[in-house]
Residue frames as a rotation matrix with the C-alpha (Angstrom) as fourth column:
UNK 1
-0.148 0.666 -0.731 -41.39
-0.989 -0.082 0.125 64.35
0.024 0.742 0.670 -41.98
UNK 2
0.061 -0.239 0.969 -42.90
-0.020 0.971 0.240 60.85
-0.998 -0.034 0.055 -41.66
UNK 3
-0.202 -0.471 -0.859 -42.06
-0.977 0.035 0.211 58.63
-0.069 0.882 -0.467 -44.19
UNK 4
0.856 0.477 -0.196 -43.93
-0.515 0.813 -0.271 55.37
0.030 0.334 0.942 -45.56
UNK 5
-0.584 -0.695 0.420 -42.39
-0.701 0.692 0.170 51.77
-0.409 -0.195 -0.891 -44.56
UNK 6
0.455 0.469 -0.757 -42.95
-0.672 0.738 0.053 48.56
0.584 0.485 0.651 -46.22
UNK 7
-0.179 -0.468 0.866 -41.99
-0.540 0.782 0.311 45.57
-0.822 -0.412 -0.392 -43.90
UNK 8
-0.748 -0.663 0.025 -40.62
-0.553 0.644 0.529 42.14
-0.366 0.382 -0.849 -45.56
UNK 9
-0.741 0.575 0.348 -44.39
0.454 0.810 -0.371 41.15
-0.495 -0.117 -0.861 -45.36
UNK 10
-0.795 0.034 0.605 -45.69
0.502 -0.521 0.690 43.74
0.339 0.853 0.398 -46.96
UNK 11
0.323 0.661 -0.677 -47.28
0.946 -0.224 0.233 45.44
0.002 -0.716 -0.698 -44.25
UNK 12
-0.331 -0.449 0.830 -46.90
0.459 -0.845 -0.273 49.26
0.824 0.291 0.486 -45.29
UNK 13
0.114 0.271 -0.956 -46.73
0.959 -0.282 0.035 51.56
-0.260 -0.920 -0.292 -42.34
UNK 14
0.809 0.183 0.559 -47.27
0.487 -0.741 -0.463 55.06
0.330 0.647 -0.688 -42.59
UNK 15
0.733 -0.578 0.359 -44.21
-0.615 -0.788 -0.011 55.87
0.289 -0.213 -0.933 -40.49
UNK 16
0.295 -0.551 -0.781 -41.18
-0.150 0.780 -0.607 54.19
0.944 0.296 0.147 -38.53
UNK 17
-0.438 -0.023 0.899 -42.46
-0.895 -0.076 -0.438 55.01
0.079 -0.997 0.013 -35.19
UNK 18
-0.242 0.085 -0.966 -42.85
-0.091 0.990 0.110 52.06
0.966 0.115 -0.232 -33.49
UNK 19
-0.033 -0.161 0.986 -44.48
-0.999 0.048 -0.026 51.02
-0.043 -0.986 -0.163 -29.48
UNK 20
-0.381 -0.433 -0.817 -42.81
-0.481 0.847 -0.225 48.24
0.790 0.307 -0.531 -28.88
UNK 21
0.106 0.798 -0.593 -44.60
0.260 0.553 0.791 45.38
0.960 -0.238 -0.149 -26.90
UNK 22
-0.707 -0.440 0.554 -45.04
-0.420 -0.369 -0.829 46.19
0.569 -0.819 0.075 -23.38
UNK 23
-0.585 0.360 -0.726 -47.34
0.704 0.671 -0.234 44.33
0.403 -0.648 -0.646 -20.44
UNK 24
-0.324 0.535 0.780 -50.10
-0.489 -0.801 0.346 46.88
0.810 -0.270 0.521 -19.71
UNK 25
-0.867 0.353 -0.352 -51.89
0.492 0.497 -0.714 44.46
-0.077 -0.792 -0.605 -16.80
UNK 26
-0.666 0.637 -0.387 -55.13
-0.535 -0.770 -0.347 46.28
-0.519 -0.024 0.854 -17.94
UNK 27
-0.290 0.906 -0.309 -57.51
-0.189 0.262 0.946 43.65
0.938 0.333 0.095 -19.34
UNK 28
0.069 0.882 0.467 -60.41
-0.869 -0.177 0.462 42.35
0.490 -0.438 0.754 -16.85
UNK 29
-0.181 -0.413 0.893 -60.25
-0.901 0.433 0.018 39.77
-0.395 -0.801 -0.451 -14.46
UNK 30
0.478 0.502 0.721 -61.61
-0.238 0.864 -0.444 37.61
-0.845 0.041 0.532 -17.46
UNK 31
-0.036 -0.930 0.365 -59.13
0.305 0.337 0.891 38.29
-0.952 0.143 0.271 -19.75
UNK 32
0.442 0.711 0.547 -60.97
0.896 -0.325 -0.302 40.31
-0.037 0.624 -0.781 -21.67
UNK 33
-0.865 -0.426 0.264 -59.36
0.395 -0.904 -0.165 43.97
0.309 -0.038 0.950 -22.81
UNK 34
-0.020 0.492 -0.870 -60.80
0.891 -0.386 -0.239 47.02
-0.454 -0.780 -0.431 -21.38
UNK 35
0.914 0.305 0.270 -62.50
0.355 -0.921 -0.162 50.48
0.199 0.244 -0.949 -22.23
UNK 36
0.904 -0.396 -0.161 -59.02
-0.276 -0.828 0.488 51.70
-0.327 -0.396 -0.858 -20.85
UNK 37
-0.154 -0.771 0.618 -57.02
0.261 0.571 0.778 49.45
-0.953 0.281 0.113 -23.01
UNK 38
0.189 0.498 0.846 -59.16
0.978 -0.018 -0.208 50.71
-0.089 0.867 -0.491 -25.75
UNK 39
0.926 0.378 -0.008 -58.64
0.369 -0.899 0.238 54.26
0.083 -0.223 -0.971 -25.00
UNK 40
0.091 -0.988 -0.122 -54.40
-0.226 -0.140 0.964 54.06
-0.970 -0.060 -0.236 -24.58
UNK 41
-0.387 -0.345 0.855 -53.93
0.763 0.401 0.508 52.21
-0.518 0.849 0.108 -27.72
UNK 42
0.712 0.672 0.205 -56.46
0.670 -0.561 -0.486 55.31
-0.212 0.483 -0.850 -29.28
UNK 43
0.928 -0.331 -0.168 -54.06
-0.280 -0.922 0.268 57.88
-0.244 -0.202 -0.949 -27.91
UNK 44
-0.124 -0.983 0.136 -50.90
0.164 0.115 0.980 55.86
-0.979 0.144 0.147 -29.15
UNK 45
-0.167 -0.024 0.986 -52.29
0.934 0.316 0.166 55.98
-0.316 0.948 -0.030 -32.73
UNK 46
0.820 0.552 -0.150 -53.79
0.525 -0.830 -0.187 59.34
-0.227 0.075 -0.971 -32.05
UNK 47
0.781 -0.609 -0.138 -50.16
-0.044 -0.275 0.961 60.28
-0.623 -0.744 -0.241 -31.61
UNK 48
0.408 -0.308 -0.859 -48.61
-0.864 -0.436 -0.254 59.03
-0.296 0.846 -0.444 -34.86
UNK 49
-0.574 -0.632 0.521 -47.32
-0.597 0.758 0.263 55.60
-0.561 -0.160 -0.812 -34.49
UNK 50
-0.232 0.113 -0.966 -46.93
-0.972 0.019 0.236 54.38
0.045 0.993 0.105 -37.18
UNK 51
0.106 0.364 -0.925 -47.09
-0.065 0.931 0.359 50.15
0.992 0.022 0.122 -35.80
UNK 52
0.118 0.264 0.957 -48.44
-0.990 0.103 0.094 49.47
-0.074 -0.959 0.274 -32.30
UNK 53
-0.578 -0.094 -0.811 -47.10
0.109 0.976 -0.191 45.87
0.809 -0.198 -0.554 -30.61
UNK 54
0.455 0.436 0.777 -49.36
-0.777 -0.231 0.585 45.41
0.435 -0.870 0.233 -27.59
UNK 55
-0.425 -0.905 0.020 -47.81
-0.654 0.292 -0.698 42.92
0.626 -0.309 -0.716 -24.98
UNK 56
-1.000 -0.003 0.011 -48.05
-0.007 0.906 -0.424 39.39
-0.009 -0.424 -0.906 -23.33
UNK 57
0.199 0.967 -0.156 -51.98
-0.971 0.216 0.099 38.47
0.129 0.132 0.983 -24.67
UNK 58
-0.724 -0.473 0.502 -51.54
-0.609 0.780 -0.144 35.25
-0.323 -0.410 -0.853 -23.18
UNK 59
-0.389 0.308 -0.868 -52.92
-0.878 0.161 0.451 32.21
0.279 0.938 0.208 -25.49
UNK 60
-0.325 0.434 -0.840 -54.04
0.450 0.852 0.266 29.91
0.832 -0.292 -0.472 -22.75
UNK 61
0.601 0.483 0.637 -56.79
-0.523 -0.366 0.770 31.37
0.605 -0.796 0.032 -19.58
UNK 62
0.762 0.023 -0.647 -54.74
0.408 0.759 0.508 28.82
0.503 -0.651 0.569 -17.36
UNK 63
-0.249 -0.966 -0.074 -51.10
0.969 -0.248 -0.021 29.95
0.002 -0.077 0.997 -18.12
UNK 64
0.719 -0.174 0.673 -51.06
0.235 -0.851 -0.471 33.81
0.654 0.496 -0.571 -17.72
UNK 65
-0.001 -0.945 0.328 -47.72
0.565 -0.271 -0.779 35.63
0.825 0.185 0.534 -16.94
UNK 66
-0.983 -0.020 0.183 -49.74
-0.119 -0.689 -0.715 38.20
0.141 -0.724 0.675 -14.59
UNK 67
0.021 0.978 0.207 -53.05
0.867 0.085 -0.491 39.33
-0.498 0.190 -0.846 -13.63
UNK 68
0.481 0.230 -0.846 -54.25
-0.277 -0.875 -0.396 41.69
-0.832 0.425 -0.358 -15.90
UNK 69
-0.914 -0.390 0.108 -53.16
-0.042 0.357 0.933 39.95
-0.403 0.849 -0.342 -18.97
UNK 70
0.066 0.929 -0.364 -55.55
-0.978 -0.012 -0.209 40.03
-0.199 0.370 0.908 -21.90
UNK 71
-0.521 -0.441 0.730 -56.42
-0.430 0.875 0.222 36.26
-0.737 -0.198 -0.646 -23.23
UNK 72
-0.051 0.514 -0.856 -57.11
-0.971 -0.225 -0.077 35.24
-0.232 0.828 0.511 -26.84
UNK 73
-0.982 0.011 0.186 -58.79
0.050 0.978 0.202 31.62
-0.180 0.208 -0.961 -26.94
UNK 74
-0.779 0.627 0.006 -61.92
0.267 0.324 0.908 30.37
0.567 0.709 -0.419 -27.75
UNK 75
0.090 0.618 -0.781 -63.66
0.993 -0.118 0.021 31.44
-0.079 -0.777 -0.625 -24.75
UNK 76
-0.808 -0.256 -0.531 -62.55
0.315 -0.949 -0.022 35.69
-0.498 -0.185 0.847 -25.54
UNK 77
0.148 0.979 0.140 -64.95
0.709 -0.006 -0.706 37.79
-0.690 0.204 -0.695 -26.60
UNK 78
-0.129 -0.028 0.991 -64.91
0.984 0.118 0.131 38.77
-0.121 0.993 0.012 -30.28
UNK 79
0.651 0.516 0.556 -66.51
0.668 -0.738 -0.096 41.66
0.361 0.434 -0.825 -29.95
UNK 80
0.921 -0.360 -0.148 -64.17
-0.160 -0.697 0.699 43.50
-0.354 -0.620 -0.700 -27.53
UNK 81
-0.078 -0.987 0.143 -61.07
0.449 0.093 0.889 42.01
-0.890 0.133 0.436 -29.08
UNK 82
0.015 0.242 0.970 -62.76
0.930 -0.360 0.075 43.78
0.367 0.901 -0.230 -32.42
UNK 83
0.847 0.514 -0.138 -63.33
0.514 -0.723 0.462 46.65
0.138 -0.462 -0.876 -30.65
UNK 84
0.549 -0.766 -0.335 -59.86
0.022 -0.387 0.922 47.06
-0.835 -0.513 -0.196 -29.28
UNK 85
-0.417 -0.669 0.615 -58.30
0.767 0.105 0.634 46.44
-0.488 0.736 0.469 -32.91
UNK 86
0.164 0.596 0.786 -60.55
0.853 -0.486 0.190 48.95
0.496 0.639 -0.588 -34.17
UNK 87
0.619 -0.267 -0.738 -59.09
0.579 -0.480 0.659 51.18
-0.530 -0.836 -0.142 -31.22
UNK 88
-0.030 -0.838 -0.545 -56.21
0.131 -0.544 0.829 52.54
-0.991 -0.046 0.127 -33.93
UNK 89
-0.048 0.319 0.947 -58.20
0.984 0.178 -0.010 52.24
-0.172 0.931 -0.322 -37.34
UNK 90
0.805 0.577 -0.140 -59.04
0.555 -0.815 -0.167 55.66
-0.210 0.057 -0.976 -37.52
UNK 91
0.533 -0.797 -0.286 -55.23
-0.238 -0.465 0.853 56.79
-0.812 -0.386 -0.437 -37.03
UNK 92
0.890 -0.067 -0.451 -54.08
-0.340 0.561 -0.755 54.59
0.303 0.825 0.476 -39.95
UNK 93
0.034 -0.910 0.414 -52.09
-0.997 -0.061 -0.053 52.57
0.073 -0.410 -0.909 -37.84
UNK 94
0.116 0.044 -0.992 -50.89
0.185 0.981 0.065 48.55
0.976 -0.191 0.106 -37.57
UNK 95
0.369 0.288 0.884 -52.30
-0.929 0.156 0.337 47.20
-0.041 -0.945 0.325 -34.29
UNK 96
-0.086 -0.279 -0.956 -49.98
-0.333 0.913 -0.236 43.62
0.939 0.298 -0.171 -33.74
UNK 97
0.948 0.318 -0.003 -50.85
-0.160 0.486 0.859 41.01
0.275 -0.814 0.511 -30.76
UNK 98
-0.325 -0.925 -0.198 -48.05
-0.846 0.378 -0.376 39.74
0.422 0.045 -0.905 -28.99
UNK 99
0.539 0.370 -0.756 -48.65
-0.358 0.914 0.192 36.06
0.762 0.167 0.625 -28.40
UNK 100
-0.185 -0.508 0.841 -47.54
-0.944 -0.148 -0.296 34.76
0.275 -0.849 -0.452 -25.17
UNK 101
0.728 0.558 -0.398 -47.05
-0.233 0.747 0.623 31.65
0.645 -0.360 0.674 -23.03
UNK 102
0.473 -0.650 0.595 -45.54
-0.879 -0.399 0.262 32.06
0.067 -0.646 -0.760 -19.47
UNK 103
0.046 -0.818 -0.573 -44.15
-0.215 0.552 -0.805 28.47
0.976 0.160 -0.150 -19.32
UNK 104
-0.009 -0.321 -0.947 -42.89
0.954 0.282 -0.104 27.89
0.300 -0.904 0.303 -15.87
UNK 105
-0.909 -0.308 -0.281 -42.99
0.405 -0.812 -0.421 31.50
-0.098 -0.496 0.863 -14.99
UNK 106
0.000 0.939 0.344 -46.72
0.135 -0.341 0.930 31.55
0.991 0.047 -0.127 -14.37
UNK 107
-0.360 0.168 0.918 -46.90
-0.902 -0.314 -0.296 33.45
0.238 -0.934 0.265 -10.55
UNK 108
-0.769 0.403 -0.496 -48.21
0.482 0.875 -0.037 30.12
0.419 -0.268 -0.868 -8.18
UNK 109
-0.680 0.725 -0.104 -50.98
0.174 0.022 -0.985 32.73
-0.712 -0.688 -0.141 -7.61
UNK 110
-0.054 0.695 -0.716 -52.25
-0.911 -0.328 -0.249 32.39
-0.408 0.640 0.652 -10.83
UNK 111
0.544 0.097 -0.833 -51.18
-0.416 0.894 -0.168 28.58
0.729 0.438 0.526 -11.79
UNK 112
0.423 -0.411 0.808 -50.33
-0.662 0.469 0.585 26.22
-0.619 -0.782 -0.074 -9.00
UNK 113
0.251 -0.650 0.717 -48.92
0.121 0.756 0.643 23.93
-0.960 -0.074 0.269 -11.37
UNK 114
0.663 -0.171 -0.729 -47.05
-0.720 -0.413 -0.558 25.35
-0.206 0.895 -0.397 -14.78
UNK 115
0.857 -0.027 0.514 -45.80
0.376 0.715 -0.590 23.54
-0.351 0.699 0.623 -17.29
UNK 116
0.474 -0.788 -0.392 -42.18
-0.458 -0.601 0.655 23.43
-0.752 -0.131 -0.646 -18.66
UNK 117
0.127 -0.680 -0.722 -39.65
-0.857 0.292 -0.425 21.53
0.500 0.672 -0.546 -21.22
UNK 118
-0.175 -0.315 -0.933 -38.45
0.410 0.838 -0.360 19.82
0.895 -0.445 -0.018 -18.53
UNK 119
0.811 0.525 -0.259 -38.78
0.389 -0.153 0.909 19.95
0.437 -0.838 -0.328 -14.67
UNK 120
-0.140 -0.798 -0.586 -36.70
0.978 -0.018 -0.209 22.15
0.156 -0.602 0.783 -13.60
UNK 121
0.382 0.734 -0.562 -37.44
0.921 -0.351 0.167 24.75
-0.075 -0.582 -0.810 -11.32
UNK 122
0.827 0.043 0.561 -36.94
0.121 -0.987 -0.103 28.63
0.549 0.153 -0.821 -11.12
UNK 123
-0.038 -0.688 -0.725 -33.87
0.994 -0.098 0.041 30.35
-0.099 -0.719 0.688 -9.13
UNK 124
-0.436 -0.268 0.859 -32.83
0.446 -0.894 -0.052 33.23
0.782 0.360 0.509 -7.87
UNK 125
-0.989 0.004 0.149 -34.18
-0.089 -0.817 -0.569 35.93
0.120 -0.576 0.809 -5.60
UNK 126
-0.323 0.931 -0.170 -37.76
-0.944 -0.329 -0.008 35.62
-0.063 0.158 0.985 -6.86
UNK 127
-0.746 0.109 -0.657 -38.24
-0.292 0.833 0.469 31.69
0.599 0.542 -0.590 -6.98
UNK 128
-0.827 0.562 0.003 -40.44
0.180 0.270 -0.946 31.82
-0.533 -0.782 -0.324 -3.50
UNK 129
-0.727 0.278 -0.628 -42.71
-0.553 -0.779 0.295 33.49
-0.407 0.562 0.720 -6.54
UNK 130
-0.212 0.034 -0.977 -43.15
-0.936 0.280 0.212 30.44
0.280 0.959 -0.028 -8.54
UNK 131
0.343 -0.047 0.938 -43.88
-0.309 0.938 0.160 26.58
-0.887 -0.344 0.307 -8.40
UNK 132
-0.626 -0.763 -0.164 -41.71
-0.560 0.292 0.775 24.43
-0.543 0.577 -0.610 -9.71
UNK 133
-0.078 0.747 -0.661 -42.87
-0.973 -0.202 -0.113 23.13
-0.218 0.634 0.742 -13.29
UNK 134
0.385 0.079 0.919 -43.78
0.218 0.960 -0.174 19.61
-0.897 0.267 0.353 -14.34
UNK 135
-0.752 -0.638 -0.162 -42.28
-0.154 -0.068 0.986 18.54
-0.640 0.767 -0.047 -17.58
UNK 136
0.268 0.895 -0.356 -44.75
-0.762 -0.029 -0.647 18.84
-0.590 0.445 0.674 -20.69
UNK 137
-0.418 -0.181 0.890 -45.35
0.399 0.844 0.359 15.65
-0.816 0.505 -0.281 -22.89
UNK 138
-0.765 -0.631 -0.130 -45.52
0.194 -0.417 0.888 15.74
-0.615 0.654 0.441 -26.23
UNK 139
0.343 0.906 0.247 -49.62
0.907 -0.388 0.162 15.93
0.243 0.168 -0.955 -26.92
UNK 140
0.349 0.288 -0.892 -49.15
0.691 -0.722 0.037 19.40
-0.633 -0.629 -0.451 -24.59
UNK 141
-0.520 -0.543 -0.659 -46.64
0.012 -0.777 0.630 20.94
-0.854 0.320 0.411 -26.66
UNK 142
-0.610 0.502 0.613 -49.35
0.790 0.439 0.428 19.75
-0.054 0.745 -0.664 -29.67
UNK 143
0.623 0.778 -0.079 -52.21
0.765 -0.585 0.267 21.72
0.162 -0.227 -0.960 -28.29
UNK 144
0.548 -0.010 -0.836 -50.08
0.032 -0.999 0.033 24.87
-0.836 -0.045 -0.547 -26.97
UNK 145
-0.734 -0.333 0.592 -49.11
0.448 0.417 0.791 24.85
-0.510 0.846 -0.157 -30.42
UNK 146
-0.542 0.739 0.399 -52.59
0.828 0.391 0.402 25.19
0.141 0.549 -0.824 -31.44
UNK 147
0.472 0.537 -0.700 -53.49
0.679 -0.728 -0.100 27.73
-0.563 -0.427 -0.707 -29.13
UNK 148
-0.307 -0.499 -0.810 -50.73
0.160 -0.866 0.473 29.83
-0.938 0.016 0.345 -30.55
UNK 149
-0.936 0.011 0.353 -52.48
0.353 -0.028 0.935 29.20
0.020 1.000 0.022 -34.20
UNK 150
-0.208 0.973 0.096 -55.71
0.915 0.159 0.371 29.48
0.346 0.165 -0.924 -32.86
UNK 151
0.408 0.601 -0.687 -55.30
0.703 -0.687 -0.183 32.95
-0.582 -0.409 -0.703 -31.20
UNK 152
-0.741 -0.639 -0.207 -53.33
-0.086 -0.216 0.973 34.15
-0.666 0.738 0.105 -34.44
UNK 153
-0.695 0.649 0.310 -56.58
0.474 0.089 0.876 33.16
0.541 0.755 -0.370 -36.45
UNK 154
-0.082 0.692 -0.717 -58.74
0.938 -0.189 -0.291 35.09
-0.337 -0.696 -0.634 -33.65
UNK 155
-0.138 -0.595 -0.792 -56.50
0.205 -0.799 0.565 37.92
-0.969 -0.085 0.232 -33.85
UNK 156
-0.977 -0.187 -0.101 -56.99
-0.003 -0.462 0.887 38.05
-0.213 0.867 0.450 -37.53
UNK 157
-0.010 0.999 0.043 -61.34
0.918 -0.008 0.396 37.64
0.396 0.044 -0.917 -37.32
UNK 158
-0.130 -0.111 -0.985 -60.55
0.832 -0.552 -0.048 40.43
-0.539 -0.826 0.164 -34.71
UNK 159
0.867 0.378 0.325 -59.31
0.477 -0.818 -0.322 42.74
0.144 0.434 -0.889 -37.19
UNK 160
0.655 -0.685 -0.320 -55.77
0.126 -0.319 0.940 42.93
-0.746 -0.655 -0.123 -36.04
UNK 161
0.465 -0.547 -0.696 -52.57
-0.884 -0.248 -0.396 43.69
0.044 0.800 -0.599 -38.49
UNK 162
0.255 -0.548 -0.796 -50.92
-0.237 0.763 -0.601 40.42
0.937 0.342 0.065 -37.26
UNK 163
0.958 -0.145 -0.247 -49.37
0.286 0.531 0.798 38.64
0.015 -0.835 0.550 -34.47
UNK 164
0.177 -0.978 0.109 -45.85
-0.726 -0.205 -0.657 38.89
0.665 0.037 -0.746 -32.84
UNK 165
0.729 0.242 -0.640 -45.17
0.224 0.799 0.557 35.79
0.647 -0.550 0.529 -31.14
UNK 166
0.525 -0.459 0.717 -43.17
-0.758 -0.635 0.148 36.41
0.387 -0.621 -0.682 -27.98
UNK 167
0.843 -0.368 -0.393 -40.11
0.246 0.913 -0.326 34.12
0.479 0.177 0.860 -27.53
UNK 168
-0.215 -0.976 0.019 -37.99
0.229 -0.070 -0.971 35.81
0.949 -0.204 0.239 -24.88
UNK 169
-0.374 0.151 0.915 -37.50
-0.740 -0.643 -0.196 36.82
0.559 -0.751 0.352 -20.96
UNK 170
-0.892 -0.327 0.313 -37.73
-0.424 0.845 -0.326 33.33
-0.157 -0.423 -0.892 -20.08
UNK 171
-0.023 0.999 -0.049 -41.10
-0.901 -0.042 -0.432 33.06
-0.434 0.034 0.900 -20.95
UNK 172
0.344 -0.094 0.934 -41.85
-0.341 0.915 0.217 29.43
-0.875 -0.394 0.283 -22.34
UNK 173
0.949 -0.307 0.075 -40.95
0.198 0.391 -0.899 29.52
0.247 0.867 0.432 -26.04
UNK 174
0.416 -0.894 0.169 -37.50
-0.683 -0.429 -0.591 30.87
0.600 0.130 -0.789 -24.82
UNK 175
0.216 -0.438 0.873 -37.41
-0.634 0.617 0.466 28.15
-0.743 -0.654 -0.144 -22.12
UNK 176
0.746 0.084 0.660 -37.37
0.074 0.975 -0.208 25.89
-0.661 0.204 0.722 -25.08
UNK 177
0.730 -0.682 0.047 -34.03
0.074 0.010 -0.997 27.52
0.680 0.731 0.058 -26.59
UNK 178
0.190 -0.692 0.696 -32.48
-0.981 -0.118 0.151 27.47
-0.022 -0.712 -0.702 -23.20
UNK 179
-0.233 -0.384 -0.894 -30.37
-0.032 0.921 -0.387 24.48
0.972 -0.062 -0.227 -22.57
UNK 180
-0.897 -0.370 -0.242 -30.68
0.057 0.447 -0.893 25.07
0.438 -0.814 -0.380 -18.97
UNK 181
-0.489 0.870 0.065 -34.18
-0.776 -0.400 -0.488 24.71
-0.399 -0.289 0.870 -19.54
UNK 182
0.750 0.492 -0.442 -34.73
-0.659 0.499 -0.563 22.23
-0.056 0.713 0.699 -21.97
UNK 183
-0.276 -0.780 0.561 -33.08
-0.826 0.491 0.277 18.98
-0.492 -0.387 -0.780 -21.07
């Protein structure tokens, strides 16, 4: 039997099914979501879930994580990011962004030159993957800052339940709680 939730924020959910954020690689080569992003998220609400997290919407077109990331700056189009929140209205379900920024672990075929805490480069198995990041100064961290407010006010024009800001998996807000990132 479901059973009504109230999160801490007072976001009432009709159940305690949760999909938790995951990396679909399914928006357009502009960074724009897709009829088939619109159409999964249907069939997750169709389905009962009760609060849908979608995964890595990446808050700068420069930095993205993959291709096929969606991107929510000033350049996205409103209408389709309305569209896609409006994808799980019908279902009475919460639709939340997850807010991304790859940091130093932008692919070098999508950013020859990513940004980091500090310079210091990737390891491991997969580092032939990556270029090694420059250190950001302290305007940069200003502005990606901003983006992350500005696609958090998008996301709510959109029509979305909220944001989840993503801060792990090395991604760049976690480089900045790593010591052996952040020198």
């Amino acid at each position: 039997m479901a059973q009504d939730f109230t999160l801490t924020n007072g976001l009432r959910l009709k159940n305690r099914i949760v999909k938790a954020a995951t990396s679909e690689t399914m928006g357009d080569r502009n960074g724009n979501p897709t009829i088939a992003l619109f159409n999964l998220y249907r069939k997750l609400a169709e389905g009962g879930t009760g609060l849908i997290i979608s995964g890595n919407v990446m808050v700068e077109r420069s930095a993205r994580g993959e291709f096929g990331n969606v991107v929510v700056d000033q350049d996205s189009n409103i209408e389709l990011l309305t569209s896609w929140a409006k994808s799980v209205e019908n279902h009475g379900s919460h639709f939340l962004l997850q807010l991304n920024h790859p940091g130093r672990q932008a692919p070098k075929t999508l950013n020859s030159k990513p940004v980091a805490p500090s310079a210091i480069a990737m390891t491991g198995p997969n580092t032939f993957v990556f270029n090694p990041p420059r250190a950001l100064e302290l305007v940069e961290i200003k502005a990606i800052v901003q983006k992350f407010a500005q696609a958090a006010e998008l996301a709510e024009t959109a029509g979305f339940s909220g944001v989840e800001i993503h801060a792990a998996h090395g991604y760049l807000l976690n480089q900045f709680l790593s010591p052996a990132v952040n020198r």
